[in-house]
N, C-alpha and C positions, 0 to 999 in steps of 0.2 A: 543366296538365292534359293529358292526352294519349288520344287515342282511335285504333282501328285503322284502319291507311291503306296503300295499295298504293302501288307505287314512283313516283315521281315523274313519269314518262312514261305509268303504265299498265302497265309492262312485267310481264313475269314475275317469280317470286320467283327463278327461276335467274340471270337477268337483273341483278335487284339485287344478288345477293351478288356478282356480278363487278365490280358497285360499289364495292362495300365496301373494299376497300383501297383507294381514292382518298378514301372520305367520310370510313371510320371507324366506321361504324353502318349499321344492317342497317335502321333505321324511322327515322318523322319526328314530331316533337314538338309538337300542333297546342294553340295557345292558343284561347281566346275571348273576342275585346280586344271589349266593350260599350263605346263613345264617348260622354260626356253632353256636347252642346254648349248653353250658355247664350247665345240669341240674346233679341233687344229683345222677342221673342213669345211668350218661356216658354222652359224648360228641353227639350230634344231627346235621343234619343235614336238613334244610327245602328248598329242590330242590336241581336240581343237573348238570342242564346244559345240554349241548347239547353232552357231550361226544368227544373224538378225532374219528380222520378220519371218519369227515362228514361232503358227499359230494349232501345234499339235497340241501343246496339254492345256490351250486353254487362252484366253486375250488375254488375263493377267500377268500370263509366264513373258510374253513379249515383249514388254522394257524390261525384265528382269534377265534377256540374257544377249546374244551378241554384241559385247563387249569386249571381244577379243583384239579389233583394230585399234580400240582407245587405247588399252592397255599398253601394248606394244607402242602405240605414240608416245605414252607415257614415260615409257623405258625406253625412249629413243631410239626402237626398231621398228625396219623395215619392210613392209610385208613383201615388196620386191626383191628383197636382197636375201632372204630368209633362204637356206641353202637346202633342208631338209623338213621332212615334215614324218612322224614316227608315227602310228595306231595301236594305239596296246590290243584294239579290235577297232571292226567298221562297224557300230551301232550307233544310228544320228547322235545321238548325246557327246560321238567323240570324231565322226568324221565331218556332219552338215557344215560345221562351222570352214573347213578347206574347201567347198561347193557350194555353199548357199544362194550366190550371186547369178549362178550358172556357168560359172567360170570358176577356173582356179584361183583361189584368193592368194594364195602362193604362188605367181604366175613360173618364177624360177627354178623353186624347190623339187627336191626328188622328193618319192613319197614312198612310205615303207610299212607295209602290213606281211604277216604270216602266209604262206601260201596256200594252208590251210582256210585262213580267211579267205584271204580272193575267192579259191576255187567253191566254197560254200556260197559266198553271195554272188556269186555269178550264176549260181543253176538255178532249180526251181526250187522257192523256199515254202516246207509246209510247216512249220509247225506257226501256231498263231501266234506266241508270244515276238516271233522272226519278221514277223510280217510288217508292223509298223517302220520296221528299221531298213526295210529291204530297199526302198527306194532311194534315200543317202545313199545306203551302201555300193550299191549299182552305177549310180552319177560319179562316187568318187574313182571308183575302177577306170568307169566310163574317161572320164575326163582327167585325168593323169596318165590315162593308158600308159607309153612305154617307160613312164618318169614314176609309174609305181612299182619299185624292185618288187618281183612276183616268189624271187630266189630265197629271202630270208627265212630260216628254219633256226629254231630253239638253238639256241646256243651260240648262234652267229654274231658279231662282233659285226654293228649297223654298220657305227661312225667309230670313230676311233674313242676307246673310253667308255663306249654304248652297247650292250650287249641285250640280247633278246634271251628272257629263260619262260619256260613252259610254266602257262597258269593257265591251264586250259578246262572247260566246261562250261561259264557264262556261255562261251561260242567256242569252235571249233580251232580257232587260230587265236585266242585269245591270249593274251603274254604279258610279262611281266619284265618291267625295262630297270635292268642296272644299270646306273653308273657309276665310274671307279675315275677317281681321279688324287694326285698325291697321299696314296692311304687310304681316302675318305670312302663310303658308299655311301647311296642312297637307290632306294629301289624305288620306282614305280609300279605301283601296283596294282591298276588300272580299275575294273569293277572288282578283283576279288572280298573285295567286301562294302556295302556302303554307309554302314553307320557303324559307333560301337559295337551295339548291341550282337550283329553279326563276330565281333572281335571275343566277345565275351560267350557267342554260341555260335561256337565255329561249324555248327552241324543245320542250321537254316540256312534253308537254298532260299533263293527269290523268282517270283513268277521270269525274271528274266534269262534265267540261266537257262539254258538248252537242254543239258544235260545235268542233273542234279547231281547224282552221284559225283561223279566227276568231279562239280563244280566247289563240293564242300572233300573234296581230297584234295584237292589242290588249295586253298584254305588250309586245310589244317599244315598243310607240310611248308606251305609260306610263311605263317604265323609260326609254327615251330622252328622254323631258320631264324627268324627275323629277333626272334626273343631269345634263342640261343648265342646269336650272333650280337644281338646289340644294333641292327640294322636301323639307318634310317630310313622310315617311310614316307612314300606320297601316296597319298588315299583321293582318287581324285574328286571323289564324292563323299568327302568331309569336311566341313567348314572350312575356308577358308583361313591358313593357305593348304592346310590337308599334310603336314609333317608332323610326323609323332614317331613315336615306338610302341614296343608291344612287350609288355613287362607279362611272366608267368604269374598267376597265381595257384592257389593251393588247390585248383578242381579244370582250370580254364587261362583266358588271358584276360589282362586289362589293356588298354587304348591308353597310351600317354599324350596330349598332341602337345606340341611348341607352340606359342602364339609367338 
């Protein structure tokens, strides 16, 4: 699925077409990879999409996304039974979908963002890029009140298996979710990048990051774990299903994904 998105840095549209004979394409191709993790505490959830009937970037984008409850029928889950529900951040793209209804779609679930996050979308938001996302963000505070852990901070250990590490600068509370289970990892790695291209120019921020600086230092020291390590990743705004690796090359990285 794919929704409107400006160039990879921010830049202009003039900008990007000067791109385009090196990419190939003129826009980017944004998925919305939902994670079900099955820890010893119930079944998890890390993001949650864009929710049905929404009509922010456009009436085209609206059969194209709130598809989160088929899915899970699909997979023979629960949205009642669903024990937790994770935020790598609250920007609509990753929380509307646990609110869209006006209610918890999760009616059970605890809900778990940075407290960083909270305490940013709970005050007064100015910067404009903040603004579109403010009102999700707000509802889901809103309406999970005391079932949204306010406590978790970088490093903490959610569910068992599930740990929150600092990927901060898209937003303030922004993170990045391991799991660890028999040996294995897999990182979530929420917006810290949304196409290749950003993999391959780890130094382009995107109109949505908050804080730029920030946003491409934390990039670069994920991508350098992750390629050092051999980490798998979840990109959640990479084609479907958004797992790959991140192999060095001789200046930069490359994007490996699994299909």
């Amino acid at each position: 699925m794919t929704k409107p998105t400006a160039a990879p840095s921010g830049r202009s549209v003039r900008d990007r077409r000067e791109l385009r004979p090196a990419t190939e394409r003129s826009g980017l191709t944004c998925g919305y990879n939902c994670l079900f993790v099955s820890t010893v505490d119930g079944m998890a959830v890390v993001d949650t999409g864009l929710g049905a009937s929404f009509l922010g970037y456009g009436e085209y984008i609206e059969p194209l996304v709130g598809q989160l409850a088929d899915g899970m029928a699909g997979a023979g889950l629960s949205r009642s039974e669903l024990a937790a529900v994770i935020f790598t951040h609250l920007h609509q793209d990753h929380s509307r979908g646990a609110i869209w209804s006006g209610e918890p779609t999760f009616p059970v679930a605890d809900a778990y963002a940075h407290v960083a996050e909270v305490a940013y979308w709970s005050g007064p938001i100015e910067q404009e890029s903040a603004l579109p996302h403010s009102a999700a963000a707000r509802e889901t505070i809103r309406l999970y009140g005391e079932r949204l852990r306010r406590s978790f901070e970088h490093h903490d250990e959610i569910l068992p298996g599930v740990r929150a590490l600092p990927a901060t600068g898209h937003t303030p509370g922004h993170s990045a979710i391991l799991l660890e289970s028999a040996g294995e990892r897999l990182l979530c790695v929420g917006d810290t990048f949304y196409d290749p291209l950003q993999v391959t120019n780890p130094g382009w921020a995107t109109p949505w990051d908050l804080d730029h600086p920030a946003s491409v230092a934390t990039r670069r020291r994920i991508l350098a774990w992750a390629a050092d390590e051999q980490v798998l990743l979840h990109a959640y705004h990479l084609p479907f299903p958004g797992l790959g690796r991140v192999r060095r090359t001789a200046t930069s990285y490359t994007w490996e994904p699994i299909r």
